[in-house]
C-alpha positions as CSV (number, residue, x, y, z in Angstrom):
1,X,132.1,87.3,155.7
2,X,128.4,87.6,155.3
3,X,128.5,91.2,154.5
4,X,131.4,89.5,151.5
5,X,128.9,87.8,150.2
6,X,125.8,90.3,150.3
7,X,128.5,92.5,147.9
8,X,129.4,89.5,145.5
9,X,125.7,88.6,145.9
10,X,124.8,92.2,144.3
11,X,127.5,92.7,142.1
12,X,126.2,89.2,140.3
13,X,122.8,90.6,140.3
14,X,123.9,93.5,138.1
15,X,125.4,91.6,136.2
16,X,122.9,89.4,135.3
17,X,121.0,92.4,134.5
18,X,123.2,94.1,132.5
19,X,123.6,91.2,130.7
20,X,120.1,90.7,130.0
21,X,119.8,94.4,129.0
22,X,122.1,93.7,126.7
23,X,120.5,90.6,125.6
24,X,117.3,92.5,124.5
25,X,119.4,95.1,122.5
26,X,120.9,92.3,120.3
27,X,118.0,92.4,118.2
28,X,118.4,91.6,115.5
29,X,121.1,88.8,115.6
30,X,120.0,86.9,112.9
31,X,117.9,86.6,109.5
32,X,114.5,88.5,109.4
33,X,111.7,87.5,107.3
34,X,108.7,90.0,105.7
35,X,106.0,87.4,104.6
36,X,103.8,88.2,101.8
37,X,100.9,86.6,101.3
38,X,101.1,87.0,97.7
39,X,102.9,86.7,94.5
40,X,105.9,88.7,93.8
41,X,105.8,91.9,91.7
42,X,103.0,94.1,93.3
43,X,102.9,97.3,95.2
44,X,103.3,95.5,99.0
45,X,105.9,93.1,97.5
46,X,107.7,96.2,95.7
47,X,107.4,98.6,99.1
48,X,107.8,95.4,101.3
49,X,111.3,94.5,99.7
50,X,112.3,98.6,100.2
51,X,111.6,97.9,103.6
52,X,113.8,94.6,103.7
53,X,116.3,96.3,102.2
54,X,116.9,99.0,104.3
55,X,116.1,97.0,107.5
56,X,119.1,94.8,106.6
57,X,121.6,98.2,105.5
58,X,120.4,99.3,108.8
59,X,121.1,96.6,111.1
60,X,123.1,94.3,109.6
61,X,121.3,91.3,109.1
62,X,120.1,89.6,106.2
63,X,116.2,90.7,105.8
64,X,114.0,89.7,103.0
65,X,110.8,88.9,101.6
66,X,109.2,85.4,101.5
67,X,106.5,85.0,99.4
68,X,103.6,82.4,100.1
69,X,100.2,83.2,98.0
70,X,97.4,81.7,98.9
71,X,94.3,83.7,97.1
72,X,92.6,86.5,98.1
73,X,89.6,84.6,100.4
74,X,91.9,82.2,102.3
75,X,93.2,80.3,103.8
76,X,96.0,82.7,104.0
77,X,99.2,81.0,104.1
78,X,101.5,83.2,105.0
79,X,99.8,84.7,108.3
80,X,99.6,81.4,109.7
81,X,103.0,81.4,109.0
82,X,103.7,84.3,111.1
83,X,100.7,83.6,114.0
84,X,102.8,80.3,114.1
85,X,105.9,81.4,114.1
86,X,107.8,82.8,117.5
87,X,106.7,86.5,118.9
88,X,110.6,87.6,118.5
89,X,110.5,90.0,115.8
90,X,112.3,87.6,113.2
91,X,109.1,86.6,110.9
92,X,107.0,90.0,110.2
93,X,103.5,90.0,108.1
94,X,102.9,92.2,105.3
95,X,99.2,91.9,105.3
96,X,96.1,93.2,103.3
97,X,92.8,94.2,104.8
98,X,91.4,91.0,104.6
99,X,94.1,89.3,107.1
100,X,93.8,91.0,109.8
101,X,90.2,92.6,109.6
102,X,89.0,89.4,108.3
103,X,91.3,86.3,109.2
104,X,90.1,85.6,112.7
105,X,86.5,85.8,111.5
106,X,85.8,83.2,109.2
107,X,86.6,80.0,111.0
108,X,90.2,79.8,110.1
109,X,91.8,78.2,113.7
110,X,95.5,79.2,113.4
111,X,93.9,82.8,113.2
112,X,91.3,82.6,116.0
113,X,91.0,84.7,118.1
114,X,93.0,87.8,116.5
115,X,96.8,86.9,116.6
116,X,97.8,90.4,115.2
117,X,99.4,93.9,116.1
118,X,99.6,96.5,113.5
119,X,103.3,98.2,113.6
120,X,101.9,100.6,110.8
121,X,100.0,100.8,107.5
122,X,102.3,102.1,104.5
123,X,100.4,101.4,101.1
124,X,96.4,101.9,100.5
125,X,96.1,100.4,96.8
126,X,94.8,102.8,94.1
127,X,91.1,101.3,93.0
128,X,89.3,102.9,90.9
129,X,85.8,102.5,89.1
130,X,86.4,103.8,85.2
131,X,84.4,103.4,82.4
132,X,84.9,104.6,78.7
133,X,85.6,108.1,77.7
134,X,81.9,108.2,75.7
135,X,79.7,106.5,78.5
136,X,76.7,107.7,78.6
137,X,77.4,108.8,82.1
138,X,80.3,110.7,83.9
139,X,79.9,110.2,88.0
140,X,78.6,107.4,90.6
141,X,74.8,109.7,91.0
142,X,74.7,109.2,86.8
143,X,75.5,105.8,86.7
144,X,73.0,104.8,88.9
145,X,70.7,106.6,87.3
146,X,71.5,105.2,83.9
147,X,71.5,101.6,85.0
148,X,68.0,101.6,86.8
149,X,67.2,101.3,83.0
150,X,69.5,99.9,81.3
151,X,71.9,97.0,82.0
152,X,75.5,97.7,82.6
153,X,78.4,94.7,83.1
154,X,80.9,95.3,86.0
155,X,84.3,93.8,85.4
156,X,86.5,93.4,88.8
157,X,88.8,90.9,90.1
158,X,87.1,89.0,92.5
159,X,83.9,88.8,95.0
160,X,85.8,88.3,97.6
161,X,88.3,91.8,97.3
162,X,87.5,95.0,99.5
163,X,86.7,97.6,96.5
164,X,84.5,94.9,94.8
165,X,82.5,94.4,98.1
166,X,81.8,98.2,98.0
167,X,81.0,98.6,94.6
168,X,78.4,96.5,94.9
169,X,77.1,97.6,98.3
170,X,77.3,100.8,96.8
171,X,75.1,100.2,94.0
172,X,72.3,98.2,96.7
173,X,72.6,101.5,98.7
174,X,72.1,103.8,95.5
175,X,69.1,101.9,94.1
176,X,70.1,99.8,91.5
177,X,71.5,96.2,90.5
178,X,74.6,95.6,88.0
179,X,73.3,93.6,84.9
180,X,75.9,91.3,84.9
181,X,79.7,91.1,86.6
182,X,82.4,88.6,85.9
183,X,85.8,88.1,87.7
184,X,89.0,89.2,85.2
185,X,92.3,88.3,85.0
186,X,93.1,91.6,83.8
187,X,91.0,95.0,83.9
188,X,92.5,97.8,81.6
189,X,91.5,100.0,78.9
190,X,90.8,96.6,76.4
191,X,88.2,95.7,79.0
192,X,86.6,98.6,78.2
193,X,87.1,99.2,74.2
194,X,86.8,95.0,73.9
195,X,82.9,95.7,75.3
196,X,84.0,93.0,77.7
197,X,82.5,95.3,80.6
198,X,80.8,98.7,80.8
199,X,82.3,99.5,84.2
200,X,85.7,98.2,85.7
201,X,86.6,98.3,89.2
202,X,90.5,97.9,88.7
203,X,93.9,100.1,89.8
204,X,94.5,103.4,88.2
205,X,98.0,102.0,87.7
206,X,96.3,99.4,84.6
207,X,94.8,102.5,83.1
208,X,97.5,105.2,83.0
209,X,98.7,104.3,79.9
210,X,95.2,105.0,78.5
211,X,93.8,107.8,80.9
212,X,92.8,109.9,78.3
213,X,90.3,107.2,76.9
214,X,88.5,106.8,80.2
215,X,86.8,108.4,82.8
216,X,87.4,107.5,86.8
217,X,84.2,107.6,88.4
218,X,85.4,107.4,92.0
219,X,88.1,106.0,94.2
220,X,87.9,103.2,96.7
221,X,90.3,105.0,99.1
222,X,90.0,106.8,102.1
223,X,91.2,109.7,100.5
224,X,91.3,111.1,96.5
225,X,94.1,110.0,94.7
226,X,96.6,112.8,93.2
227,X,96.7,111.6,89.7
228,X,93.0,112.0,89.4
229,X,91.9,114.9,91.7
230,X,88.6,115.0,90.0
231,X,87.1,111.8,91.0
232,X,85.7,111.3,94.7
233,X,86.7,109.3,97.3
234,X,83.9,106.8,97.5
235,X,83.4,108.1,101.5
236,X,82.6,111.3,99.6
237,X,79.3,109.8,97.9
238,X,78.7,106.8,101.0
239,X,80.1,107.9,104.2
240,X,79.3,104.0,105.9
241,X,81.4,102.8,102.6
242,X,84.1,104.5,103.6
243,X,87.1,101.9,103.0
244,X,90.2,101.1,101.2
245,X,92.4,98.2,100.2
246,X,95.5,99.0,102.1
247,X,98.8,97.1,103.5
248,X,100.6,96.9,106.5
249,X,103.4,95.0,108.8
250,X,102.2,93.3,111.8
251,X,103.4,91.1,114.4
252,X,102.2,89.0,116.7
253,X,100.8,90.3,120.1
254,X,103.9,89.0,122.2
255,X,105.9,90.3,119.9
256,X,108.0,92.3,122.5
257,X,108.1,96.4,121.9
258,X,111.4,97.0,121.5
259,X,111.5,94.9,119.0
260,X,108.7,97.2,117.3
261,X,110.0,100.1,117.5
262,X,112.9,98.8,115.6
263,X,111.0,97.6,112.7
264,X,109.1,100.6,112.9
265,X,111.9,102.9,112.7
266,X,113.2,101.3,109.4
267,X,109.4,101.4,107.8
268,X,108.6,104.3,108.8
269,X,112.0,106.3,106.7
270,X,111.2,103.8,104.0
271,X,108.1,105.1,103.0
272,X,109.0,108.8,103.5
273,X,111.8,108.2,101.2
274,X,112.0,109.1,97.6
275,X,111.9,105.7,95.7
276,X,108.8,104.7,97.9
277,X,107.5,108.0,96.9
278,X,108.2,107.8,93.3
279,X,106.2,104.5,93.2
280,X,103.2,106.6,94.8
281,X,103.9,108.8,91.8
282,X,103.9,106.6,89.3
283,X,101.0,104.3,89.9
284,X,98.4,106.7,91.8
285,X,99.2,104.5,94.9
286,X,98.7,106.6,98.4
287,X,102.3,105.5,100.1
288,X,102.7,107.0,104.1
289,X,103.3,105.6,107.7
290,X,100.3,105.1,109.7
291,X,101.6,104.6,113.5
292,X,100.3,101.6,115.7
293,X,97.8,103.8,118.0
294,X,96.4,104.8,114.3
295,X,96.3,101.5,112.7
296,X,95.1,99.7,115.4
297,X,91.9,102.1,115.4
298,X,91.6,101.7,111.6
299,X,91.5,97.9,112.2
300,X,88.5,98.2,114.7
301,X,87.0,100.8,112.3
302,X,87.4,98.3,109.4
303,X,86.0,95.2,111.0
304,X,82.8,97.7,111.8
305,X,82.4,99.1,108.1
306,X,82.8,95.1,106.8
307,X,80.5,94.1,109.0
308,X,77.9,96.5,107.9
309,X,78.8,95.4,104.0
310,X,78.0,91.9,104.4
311,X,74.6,93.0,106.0
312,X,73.8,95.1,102.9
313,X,75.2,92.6,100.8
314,X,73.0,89.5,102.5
């Protein structure tokens, strides 16, 4: 009788383990949401919808993007969403720099201490400084030179940004001040020609249309951008500047890894695939999968190189 029972007793035990094997593999059983912290119709809203997409053709389930803007400093909507939402997979961030680099650092509570895991960074945004075809200079080492004696206006769209927080630490580092800069609403070629600003920091996707009328003085990317070979990759001129404006998924630190790897799987063949890289194409964006281990270091590496802008910047 007893030795009955020991038998049923383990057969039940499997059972409930299979079952709860099974249980994990179910994922995903229902809707999945990519929140972006920002209007619709950019590059992380275009590649994050790719993503959605191909999650849901993949798995079966509905997937799409939610979008919840909130400004570039704060107080990020949309990752509170997600640091408040359950670590299941079902509500994934599509972050900027500034979320998870700077989110838990500047007093915002549902943020602190880091609530983040990178599953991979896919998109590092093309900035650019340009200025007009017939300034009197043509690179960074010029411009600096020119504007220890003479004033020059920096147009860019916001204090607060990544690539405007290294244009002007690089300027402190190079010896010389901007005469003037003004947030815009918009930074293209009639920036320039409107005499509105001498120097924009903007994306080489607003220019394109008028590339021939400009010259790019250097990228805020980690690496040179293919449409404009020529121009450096500001850690080419200021190796402690060396950062981009890039995007990513993330999840929260629960979040369980099986899970991960699922998401991951879909983003990752996203990005590789042709429309992603036609976007990359046609906007001078820098489109790729960066793996956890990698992103994760990047992260740390960030939060290092931002630290040492404020302190150049104070």
């Amino acid at each position: 009788m007893k030795l009955t029972h020991l038998v049923k007793g383990a057969a039940a035990a499997a059972a409930l383990g299979l079952s709860a094997v099974a249980a994990q593999a179910e994922y995903p059983e229902k809707p999945v949401s990519f929140i972006v912290p920002w209007p619709p119709g950019d590059l992380e809203d275009v590649l994050t919808r790719m993503i959605a997409d191909d999650f849901q053709a993949e798995y079966g389930v509905a997937a799409a993007v939610v979008n919840k803007p909130g400004g570039g400093g704060g107080p990020f909507p949309g990752a509170i969403e997600v640091a408040n939402a359950p670590a299941d997979g079902y509500t994934v961030g599509s972050f900027v720099i500034g979320v998870p680099v700077m989110g838990h650092q500047i007093d915002i509570p549902p943020l602190t201490p880091e609530k983040f895991d990178p599953l991979g960074i896919f998109l590092t945004y093309p900035f650019v400084i340009a200025t007009s075809a017939d300034a009197p200079y043509s690179s960074m080492e010029e411009l600096a030179a020119y504007a220890k004696d003479n004033d020059v206006a920096l147009g860019h769209f916001g204090d607060v940004l990544t690539p405007t927080q290294v244009t002007k630490a690089f300027a402190k580092n190079a010896g010389f001040e901007w005469g003037s800069d003004a947030a815009f609403d918009a930074l293209d070629c009639n920036t320039l020609a409107s005499g509105d600003a001498d120097v924009i920091n903007t994306t080489l996707q607003l220019i394109l249309p008028c590339l021939d009328q400009v010259k790019v003085l250097v990228s805020i990317t980690d690496e040179r951008i293919p449409l404009v070979p020529d121009a450096p990759a500001i850690g080419e001129l200021d190796a402690g500047l060396n950062i981009a404006l890039w995007n990513g998924l993330f999840v929260t630190k629960d979040t369980p890894q099986d899970v991960r790897e699922k998401i991951i799987a879909v983003a990752q063949k996203t990005m590789m695939s042709e429309r992603a890289q036609a976007v990359a194409a046609e906007t001078g964006a820098l489109v790729y999968w960066q793996s956890a281990p990698d992103s994760a270091a990047r992260v740390a590496t960030d939060i290092a190189t931002m630290a040492k802008i404020g302190s150049i910047l104070e």
